[in-house]
Wavefront OBJ file of the C-alpha trace (Angstrom):
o trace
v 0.000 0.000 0.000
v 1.149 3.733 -1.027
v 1.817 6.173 1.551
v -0.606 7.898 0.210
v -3.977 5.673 0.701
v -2.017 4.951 4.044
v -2.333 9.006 4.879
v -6.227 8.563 3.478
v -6.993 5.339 5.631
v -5.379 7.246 8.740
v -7.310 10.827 7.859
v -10.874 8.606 7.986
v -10.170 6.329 10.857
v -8.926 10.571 12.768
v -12.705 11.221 11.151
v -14.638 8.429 12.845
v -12.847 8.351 16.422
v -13.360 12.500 15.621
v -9.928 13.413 16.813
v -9.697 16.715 15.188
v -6.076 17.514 15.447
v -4.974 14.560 13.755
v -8.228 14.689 11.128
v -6.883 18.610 10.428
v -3.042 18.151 10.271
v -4.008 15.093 7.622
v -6.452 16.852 5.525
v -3.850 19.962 5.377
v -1.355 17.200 4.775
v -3.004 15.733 1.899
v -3.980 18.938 0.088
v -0.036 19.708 -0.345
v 0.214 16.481 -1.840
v -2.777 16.874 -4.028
v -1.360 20.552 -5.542
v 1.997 18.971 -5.595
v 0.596 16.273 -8.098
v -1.796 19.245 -9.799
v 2.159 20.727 -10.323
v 3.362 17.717 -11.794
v 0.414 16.615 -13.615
v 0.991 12.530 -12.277
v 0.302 10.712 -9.055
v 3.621 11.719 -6.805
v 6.029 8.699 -5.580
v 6.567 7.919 -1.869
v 10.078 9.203 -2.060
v 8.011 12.770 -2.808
v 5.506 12.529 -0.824
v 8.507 12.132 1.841
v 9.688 15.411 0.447
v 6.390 17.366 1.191
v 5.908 15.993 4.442
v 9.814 17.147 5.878
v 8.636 20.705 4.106
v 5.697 20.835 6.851
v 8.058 19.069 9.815
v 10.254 22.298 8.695
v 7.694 24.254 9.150
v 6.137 22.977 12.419
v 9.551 23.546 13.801
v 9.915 26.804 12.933
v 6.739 27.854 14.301
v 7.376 25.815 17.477
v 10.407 28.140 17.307
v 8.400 31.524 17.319
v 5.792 30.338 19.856
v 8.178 29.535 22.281
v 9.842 33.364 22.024
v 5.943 34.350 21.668
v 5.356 32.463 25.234
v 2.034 31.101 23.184
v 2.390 27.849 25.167
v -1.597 26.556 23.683
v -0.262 27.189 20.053
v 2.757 25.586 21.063
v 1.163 22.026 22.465
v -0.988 22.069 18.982
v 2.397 22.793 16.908
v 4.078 20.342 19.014
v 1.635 17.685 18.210
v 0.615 17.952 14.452
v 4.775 17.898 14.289
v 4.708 14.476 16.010
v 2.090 13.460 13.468
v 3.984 14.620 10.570
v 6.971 12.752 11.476
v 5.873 9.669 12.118
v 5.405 9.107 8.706
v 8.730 9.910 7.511
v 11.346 6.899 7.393
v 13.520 6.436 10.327
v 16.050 9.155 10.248
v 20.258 8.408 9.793
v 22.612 9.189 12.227
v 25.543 11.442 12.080
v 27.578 8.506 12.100
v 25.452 6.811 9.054
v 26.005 9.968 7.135
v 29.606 10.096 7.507
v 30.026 6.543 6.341
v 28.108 7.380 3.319
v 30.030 10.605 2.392
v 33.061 8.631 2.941
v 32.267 6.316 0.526
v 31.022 9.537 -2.144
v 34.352 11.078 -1.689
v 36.325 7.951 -2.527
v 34.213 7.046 -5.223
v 34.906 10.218 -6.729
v 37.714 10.743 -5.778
v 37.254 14.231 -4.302
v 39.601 16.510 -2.694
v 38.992 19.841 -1.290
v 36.050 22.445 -1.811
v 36.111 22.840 -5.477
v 34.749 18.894 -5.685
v 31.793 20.186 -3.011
v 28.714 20.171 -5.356
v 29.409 16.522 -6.786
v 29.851 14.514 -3.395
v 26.502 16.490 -1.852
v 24.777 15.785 -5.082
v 25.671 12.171 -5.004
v 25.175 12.064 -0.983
v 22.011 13.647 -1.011
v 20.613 11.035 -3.058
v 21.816 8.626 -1.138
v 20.297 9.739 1.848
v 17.063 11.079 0.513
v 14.378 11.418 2.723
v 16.483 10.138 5.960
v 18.919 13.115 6.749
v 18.467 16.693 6.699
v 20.373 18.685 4.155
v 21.482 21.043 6.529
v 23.293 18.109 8.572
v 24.200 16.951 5.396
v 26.392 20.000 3.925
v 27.700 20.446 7.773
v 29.164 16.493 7.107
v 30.320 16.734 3.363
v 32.185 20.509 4.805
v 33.763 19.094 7.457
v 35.172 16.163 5.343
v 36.169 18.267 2.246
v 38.241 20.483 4.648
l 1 2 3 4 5 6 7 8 9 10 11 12 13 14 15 16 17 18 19 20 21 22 23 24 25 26 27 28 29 30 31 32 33 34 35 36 37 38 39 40 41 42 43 44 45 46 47 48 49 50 51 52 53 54 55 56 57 58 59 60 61 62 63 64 65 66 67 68 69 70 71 72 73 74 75 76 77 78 79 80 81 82 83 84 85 86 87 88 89 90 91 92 93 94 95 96 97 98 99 100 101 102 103 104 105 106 107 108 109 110 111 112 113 114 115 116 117 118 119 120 121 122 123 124 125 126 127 128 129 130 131 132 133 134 135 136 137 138 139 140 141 142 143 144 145 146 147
């Protein structure tokens, strides 16, 4: 099964046991997808799917972010949650450790040395990692490495 109809079956078993948070964050959830695939003009993969759902987990963070300078502790909780929500359906997230393994193994494949070869190995490690590491953590790794 898709994660897709997965995100469906969850939003109508939220809409029978009426737990609204979970029915809202999934219905909001599922209209990104749909203009996503209105964008594309085809049915997205999982892998993009993955890609819309971090978009909102970057978002929930950043507004956890501003509540918590706002003191708005109720908007907080509710930001707090629907982030929980979001990220359970992402797939398990890599380690530093994982990371570093894998952008060891991009540099020596291609051979890289130094800054100038920066754009191929976080190219090739970002695909490698799609979906399971942050590309912030990513570029920290792959400059760190590169010297």
């Amino acid at each position: 099964m898709g994660l897709k109809k997965t995100i469906e079956d969850e939003m109508k078993n939220a809409l029978k046991s009426k737990d609204d948070l979970k029915l809202q964050t999934l219905r909001f959830l599922l209209a990104q997808i749909k203009n996503k695939e209105i964008d594309a003009r085809r049915e997205l993969k999982d892998e993009e799917i993955y890609k819309v759902i971090q978009t909102l987990v970057k978002q929930r963070k950043e507004g956890i972010e501003i509540f918590e300078k706002a003191g708005r502790t109720e908007l907080l909780e509710k930001e707090k949650r629907e982030l929980e929500l979001l990220e359970s359906y992402l797939p398990k997230m890599l380690t530093d450790e994982e990371i570093e393994k894998i952008t060891d193994e991009v540099i020596k494949e291609l051979n890289a040395s130094g800054a100038k070869d920066f754009g191929r190995v976080m190219k090739t490690v970002m695909t490698r990692v799609s979906g399971r590491a942050d590309g912030g953590k990513v570029n920290e790794i792959v400059k760190k490495k590169l010297g």
